[in-house]
C-alpha positions as CSV (number, residue, x, y, z in Angstrom):
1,X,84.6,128.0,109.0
2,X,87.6,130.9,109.7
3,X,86.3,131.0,113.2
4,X,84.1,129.1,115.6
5,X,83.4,131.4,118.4
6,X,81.3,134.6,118.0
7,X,82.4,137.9,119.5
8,X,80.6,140.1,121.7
9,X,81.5,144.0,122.1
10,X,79.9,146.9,123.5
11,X,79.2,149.7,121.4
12,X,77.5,153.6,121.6
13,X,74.2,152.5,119.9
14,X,71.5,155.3,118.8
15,X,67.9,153.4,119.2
16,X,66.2,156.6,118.1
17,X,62.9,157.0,116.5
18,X,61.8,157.8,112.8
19,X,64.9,156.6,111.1
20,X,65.4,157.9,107.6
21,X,69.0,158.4,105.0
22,X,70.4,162.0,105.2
23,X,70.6,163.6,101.9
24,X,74.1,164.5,101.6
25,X,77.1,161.4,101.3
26,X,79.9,160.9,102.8
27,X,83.5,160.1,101.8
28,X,82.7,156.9,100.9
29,X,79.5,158.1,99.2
30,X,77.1,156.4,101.3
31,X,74.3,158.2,102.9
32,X,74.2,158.1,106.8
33,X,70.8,156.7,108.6
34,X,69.9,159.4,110.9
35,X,66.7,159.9,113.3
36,X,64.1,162.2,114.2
37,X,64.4,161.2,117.5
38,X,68.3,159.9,119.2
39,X,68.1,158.1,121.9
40,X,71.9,156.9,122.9
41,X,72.2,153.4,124.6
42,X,75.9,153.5,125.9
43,X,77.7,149.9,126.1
44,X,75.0,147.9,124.5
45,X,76.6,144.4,124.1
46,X,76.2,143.2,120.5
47,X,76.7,140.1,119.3
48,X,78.6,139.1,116.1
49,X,79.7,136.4,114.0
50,X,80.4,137.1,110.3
51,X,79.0,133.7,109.1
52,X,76.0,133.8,111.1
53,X,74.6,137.5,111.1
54,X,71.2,136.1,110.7
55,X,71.1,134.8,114.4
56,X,73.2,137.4,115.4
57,X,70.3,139.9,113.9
58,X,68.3,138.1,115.9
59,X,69.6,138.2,119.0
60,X,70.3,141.6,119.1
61,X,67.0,142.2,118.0
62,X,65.5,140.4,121.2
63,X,68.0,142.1,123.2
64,X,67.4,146.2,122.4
65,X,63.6,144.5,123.2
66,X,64.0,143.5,126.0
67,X,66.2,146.8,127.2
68,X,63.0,149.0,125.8
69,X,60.5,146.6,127.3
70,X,58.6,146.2,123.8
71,X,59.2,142.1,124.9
72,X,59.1,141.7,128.4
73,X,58.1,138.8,131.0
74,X,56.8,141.3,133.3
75,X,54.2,144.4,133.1
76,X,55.3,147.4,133.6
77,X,54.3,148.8,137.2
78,X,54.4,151.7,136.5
79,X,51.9,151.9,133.7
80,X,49.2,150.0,135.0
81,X,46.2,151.6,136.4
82,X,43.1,149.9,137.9
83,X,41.2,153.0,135.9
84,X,42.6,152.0,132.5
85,X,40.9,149.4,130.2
86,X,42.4,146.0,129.7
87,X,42.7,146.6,125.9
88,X,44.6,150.0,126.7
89,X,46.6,148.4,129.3
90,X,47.9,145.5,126.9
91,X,49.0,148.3,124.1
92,X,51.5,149.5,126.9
93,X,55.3,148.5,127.0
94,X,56.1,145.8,129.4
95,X,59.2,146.4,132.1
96,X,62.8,147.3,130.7
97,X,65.6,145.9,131.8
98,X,68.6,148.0,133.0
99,X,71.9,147.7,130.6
100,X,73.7,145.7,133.0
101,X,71.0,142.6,132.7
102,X,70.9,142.9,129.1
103,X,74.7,142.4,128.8
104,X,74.0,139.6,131.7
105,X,71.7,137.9,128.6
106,X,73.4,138.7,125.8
107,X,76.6,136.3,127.8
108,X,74.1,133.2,127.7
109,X,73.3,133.6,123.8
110,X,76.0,134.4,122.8
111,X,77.2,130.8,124.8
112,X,74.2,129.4,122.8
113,X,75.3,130.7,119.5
114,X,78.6,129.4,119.9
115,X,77.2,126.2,120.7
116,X,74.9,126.2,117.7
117,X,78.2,126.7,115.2
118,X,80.7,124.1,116.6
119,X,78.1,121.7,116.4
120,X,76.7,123.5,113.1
121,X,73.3,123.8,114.1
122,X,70.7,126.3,113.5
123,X,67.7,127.3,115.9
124,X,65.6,127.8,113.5
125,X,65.5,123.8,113.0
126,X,62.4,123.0,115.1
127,X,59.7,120.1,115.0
128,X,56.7,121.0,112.9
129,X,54.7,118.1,114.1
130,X,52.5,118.7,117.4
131,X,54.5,117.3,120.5
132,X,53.4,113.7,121.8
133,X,54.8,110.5,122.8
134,X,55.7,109.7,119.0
135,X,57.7,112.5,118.5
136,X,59.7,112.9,121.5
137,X,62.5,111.1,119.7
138,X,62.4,113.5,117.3
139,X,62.2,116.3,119.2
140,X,65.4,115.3,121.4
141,X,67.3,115.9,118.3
142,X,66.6,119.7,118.0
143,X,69.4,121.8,118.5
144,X,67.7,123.6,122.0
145,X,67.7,120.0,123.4
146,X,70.8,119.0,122.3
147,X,72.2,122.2,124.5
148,X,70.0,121.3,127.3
149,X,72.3,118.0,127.7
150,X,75.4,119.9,127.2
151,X,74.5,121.8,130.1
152,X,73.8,119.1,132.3
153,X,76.7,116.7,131.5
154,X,78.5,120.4,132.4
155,X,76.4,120.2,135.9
156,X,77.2,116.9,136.0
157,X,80.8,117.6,135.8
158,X,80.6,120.2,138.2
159,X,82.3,122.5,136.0
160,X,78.3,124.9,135.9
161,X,76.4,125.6,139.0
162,X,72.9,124.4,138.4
163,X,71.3,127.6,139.1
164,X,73.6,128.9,136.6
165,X,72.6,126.5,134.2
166,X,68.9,126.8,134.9
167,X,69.9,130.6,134.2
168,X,71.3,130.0,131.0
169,X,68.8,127.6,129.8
170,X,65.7,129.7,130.6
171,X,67.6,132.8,128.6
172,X,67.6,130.5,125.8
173,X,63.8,129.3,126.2
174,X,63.0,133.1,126.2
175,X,64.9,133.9,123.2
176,X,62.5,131.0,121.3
177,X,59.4,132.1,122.6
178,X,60.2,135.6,121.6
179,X,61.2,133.7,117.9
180,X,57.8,132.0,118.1
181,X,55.6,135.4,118.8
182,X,57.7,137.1,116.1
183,X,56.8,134.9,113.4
184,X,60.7,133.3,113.0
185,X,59.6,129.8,113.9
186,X,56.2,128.0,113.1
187,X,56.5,126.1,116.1
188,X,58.3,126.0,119.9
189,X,60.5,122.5,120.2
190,X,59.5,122.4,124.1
191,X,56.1,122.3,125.8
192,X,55.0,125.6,127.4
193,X,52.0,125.4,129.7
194,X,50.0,127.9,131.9
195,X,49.7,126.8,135.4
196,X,48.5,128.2,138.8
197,X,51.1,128.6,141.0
198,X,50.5,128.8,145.0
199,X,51.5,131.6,147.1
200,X,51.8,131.7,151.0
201,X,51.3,135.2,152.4
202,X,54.3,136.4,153.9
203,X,53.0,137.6,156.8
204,X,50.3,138.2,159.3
205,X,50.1,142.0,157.9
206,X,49.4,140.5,154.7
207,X,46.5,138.4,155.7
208,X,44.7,141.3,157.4
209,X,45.3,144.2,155.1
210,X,45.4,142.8,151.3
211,X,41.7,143.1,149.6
212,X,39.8,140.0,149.2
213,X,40.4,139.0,145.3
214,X,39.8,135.5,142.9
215,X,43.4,136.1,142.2
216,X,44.4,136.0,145.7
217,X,45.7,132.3,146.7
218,X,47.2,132.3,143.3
219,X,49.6,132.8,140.4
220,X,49.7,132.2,136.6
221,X,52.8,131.2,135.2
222,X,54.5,129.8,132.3
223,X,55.8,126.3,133.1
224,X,58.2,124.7,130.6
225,X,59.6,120.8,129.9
226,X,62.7,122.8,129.0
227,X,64.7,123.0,132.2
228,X,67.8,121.6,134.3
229,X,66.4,119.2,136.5
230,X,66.5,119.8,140.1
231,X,68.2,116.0,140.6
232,X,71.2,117.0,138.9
233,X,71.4,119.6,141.8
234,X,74.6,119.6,143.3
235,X,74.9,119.4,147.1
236,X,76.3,122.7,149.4
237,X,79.6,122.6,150.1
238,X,79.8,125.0,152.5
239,X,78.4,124.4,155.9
240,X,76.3,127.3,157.6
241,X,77.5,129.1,154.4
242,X,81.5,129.5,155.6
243,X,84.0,127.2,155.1
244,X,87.3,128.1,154.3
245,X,90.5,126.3,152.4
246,X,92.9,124.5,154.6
247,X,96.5,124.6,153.7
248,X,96.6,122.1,151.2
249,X,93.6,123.1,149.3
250,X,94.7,126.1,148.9
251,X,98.3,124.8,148.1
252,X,96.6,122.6,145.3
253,X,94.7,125.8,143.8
254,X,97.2,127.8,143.5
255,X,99.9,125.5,141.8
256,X,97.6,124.8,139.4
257,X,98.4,126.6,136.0
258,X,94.8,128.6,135.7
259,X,96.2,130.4,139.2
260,X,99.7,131.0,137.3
261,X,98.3,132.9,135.1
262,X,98.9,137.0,135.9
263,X,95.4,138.2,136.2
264,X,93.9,134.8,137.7
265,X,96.7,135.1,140.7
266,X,95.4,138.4,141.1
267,X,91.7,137.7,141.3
268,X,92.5,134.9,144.3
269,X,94.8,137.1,146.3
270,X,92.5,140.1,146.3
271,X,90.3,137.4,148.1
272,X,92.3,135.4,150.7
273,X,94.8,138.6,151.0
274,X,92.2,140.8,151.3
275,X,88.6,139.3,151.5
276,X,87.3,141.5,148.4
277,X,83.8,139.8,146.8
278,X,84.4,138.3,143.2
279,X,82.3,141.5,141.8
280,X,84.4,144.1,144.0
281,X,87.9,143.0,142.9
282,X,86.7,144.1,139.1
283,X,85.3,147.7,140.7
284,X,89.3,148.3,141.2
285,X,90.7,151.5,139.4
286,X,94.0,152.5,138.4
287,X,93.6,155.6,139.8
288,X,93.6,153.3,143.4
289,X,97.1,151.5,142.8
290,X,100.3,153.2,144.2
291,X,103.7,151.9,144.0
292,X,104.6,151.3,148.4
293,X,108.0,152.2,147.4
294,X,107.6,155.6,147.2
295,X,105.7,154.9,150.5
296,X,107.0,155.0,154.0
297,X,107.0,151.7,155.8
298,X,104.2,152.6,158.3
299,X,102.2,153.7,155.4
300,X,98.1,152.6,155.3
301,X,96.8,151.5,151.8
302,X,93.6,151.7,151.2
303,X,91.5,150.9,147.9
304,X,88.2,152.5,147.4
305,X,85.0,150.2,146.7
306,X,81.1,149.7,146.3
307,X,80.6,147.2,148.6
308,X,77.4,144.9,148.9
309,X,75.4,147.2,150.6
310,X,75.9,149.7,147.7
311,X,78.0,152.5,150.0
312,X,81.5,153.4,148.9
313,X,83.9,152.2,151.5
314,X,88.3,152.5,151.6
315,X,89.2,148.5,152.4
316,X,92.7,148.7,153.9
317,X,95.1,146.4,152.0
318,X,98.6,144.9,152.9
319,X,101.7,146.2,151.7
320,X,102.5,143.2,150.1
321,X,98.8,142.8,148.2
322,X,99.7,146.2,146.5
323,X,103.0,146.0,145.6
324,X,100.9,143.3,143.5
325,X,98.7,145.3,142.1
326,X,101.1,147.7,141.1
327,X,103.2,145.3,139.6
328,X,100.2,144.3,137.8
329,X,100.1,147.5,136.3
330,X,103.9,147.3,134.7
331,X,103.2,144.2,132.5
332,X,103.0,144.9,128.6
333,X,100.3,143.1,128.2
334,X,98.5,145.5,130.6
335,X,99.9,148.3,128.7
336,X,97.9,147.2,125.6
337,X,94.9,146.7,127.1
338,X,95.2,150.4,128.7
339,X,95.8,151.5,125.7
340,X,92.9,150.2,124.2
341,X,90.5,151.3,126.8
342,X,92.0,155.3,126.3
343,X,91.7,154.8,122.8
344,X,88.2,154.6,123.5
345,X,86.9,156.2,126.4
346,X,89.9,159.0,126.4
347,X,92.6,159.7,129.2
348,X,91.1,160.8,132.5
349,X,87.3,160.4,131.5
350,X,85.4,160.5,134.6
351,X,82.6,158.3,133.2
352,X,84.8,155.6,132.2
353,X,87.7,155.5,134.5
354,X,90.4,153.0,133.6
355,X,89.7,150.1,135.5
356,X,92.7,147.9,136.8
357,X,91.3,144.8,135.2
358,X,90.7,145.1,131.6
359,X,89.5,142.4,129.3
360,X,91.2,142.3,125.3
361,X,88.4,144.5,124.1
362,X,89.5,147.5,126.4
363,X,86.7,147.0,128.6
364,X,86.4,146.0,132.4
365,X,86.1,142.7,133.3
366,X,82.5,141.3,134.0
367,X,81.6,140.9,138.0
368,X,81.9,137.0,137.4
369,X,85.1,137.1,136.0
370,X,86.5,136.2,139.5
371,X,84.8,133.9,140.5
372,X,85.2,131.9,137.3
373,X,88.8,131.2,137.5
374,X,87.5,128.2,140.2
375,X,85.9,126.8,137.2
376,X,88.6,127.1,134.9
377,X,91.0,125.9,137.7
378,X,88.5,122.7,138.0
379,X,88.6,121.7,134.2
380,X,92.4,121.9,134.5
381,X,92.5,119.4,137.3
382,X,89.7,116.8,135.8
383,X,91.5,116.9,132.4
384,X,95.1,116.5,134.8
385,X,93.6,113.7,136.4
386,X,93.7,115.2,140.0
387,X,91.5,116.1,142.9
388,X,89.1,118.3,141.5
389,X,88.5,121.8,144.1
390,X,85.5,121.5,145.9
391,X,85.5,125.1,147.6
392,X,84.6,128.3,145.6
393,X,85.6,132.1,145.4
394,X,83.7,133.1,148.0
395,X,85.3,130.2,150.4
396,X,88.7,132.1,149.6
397,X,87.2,135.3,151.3
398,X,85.7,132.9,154.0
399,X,89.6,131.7,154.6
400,X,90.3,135.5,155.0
401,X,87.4,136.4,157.1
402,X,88.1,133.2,159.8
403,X,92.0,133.8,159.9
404,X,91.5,137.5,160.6
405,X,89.1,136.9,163.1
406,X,91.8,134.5,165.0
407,X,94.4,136.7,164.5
408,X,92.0,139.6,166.3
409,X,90.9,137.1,168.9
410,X,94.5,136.3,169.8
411,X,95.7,139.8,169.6
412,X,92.5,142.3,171.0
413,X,91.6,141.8,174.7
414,X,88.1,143.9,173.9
415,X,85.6,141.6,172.4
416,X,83.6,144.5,171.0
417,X,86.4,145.8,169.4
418,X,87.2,142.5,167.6
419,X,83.6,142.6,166.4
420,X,83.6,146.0,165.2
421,X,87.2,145.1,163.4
422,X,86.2,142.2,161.7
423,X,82.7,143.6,160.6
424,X,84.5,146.6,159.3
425,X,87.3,144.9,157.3
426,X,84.6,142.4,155.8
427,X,82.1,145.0,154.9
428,X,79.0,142.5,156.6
429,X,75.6,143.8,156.8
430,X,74.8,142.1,159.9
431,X,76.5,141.5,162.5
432,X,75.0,138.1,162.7
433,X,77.1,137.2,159.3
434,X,80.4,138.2,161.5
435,X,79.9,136.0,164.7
436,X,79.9,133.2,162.1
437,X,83.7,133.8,161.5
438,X,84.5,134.6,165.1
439,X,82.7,131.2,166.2
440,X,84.2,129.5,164.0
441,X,87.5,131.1,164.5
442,X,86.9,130.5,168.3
443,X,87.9,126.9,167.5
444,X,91.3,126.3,169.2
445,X,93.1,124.2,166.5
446,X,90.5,123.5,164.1
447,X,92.0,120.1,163.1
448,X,89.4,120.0,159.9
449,X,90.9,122.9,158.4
450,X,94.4,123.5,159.9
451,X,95.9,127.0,160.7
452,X,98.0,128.5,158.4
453,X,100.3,130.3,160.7
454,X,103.4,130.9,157.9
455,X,101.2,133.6,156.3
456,X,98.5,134.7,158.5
457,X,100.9,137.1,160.6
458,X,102.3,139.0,157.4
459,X,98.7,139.1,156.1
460,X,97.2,140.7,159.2
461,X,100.3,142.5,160.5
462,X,98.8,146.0,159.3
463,X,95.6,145.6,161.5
464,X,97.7,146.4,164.3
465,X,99.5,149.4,162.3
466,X,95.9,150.6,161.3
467,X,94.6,151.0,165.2
């Protein structure tokens, strides 16, 4: 084959209604498919492979389905009406998905799909035999099954988070059963059953107030043989949900060549330089990066985000962390990827600002692209033969969060104002979330972690500037 992996790319998309060939041609003399009806989907993420356009059909089939809700797992709220039929009701469209979830899915087939053409597999090769005892031999051959163990020996590696797994897995068992209504397969190589499912009430409220049904004390759902199974589960690693890298853990992640790399040093010091979320250091625009030498030396930097609770927020950075990003900026390879983003979106488009991280198709970065480099950094060190990283991205920003509470703790009298300070520079919700860190950081010399005090002064040096 000339290539193994497929490509993904986002594209202007018209899903318009009543399609039909313009009369006039153009320079090539072909005749242009124009609609009725447009209806523009903007960065729909298609999925290609020149060899394989059959599956790729497919799968971009089930995904502009899913998006319109003409295939859906769920009904559509706000179509249903107590006063309609039950035949009316079942002619309606089922719940759409927003574009981000549908480029969230089209990730895990296209993972699928690659997996099907290094191993050259098809999934249309299913059983077409009823399933029973005899033919479960047979029907650990198909190619769905086949993926399911790749998945877990990658679980079992602890190279995949098991709810990321599951994830990917159900994607993949939706995609069939979609392929089974649609008439692509005669048969569905895993067993699919309809079971009552329990529900508590959540509350007293509930109890009181919800009308008295046959439905009530239950659910129907679709229960499926095809799954990760919850023993290959792997254990928390991160006590109370905080627990941040001591010195040589983080001196072991970062010699590694994965943290070398340009953009993967980036992504971990925008989290234990500055505590940014693997999903906010992507939000990062050029527009946000200054060079600090045209700066004077008591200047604030600031970088302006979405932060979890969804309201814009500036997050004051160090000196140093952005004479890093701006540097970032200079390299040629970030030049060419610029380039390729303002060849397609424009210079100065408001819509599509150019975003400091930008993948090799012009694009920004996914949320996750953070956050993976922990992944790739433990493949690096299993096939290296050393200590594979236990802690995650998130633990860098944990390693931020407890080190900046010391330093506050050490340096502001006020407890209140360390509080405030810490919740502030963190962006928590609750306040609950920051007296984890300041417990923790409480700790006079936490012996199971170690302080890192050659870095934690010129790290937190500007909160005292910023008072």
């Amino acid at each position: 084959m000339s290539c193994k992996n497929s490509s993904r790319y986002k594209t202007r998309f018209n899903l318009g209604a009543v399609a039909y060939l313009q009369s006039s041609v153009d320079d090539c003399g072909l005749r242009n498919v124009i609609y009725k009806t447009d209806d523009y989907i903007e960065n729909f993420p298609f999925i290609f492979h020149a060899e394989h356009l059959d599956a790729c059909c497919e799968m971009n089939l089930f995904l502009i389905q899913r998006l319109k809700g003409e295939y859906s797992l769920k009904k559509n709220k706000r179509q249903t009406s107590d006063s309609w039929s039950q035949q009316y009701a079942a002619t309606r469209k089922g719940e759409p998905l927003d574009i981000k979830t549908i480029e969230s899915i089209s990730k895990d087939l296209k993972l699928f799909l690659d997996f099907l053409i290094e191993n050259d597999l098809s999934y249309l090769e299913v059983i077409a035999a009823p399933i029973s005892e005899s033919a479960h031999a047979d029907v650990s051959q198909m190619p769905v099954w086949k993926y399911q163990r790749y998945l877990v020996e990658r679980v079992k590696r602890k190279d995949l988070a098991w709810n990321t797994a599951n994830r990917m897995i159900r994607r993949v068992r939706e995609f069939y059963i979609w392929s089974y209504h649609r008439g692509s397969i005669g048969k569905l190589p895993f067993e699919l059953e309809l079971k009552a499912i329990h529900k508590k009430k959540s509350s007293d409220y509930d109890v009181l107030f919800s009308m008295p049904s046959a439905n009530q004390t239950a659910l129907q759902a679709w229960i499926s043989n095809l799954t990760i199974p919850k023993k290959f589960k792997q254990k928390a690693v991160k006590p109370n949900g905080l627990q941040p890298f001591n010195r040589s853990e983080l001196a072991s992640l970062l010699n590694t060549d994965t943290a070398k790399h340009p953009t993967n040093s980036l992504f971990l010091k925008c989290a234990y330089l500055a505590g940014f979320r693997s999903f906010e250091v992507v939000q990062i625009d050029y527009n946000e990066v200054v060079n600090p030498v045209d700066h004077p030396r008591n200047a604030v930097f600031k970088i302006g985000l979405v932060r979890k609770q969804h309201l814009p927020k500036p997050i004051n950075i160090t000196r140093t962390l952005m004479q890093k990003l701006f540097d970032y900026t200079t390299t040629a390879s970030w030049k060419t990827r610029r380039k390729k983003h303002e060849e397609k979106y424009g210079v100065d488009n408001p819509e599509h600002p150019l975003p400091l991280f930008i993948n090799k198709s012009g694009e920004r970065m996914a949320g996750t692209s953070a956050s993976d480099v922990i992944a790739y950094v433990r493949k690096e060190q299993r096939e290296k033969g050393l200590p594979v990283l236990e802690r995650g991205y998130h633990d860098l920003r944990a390693t931020f969060g407890t080190y900046l509470a010391i330093y506050l703790i050490e340096k502001l009298v006020d407890t209140r104002r360390v509080r405030t300070t810490l919740r502030k520079w963190l962006g928590h919700e609750s306040m609950k979330t920051t007296e984890m860190y300041i417990d923790f950081a409480k700790v006079s010399e936490p012996s199971e972690f170690g302080a890192m005090h050659e870095w934690v002064e010129d790290i937190y040096k500007a909160v005292r500037e910023t008072k």
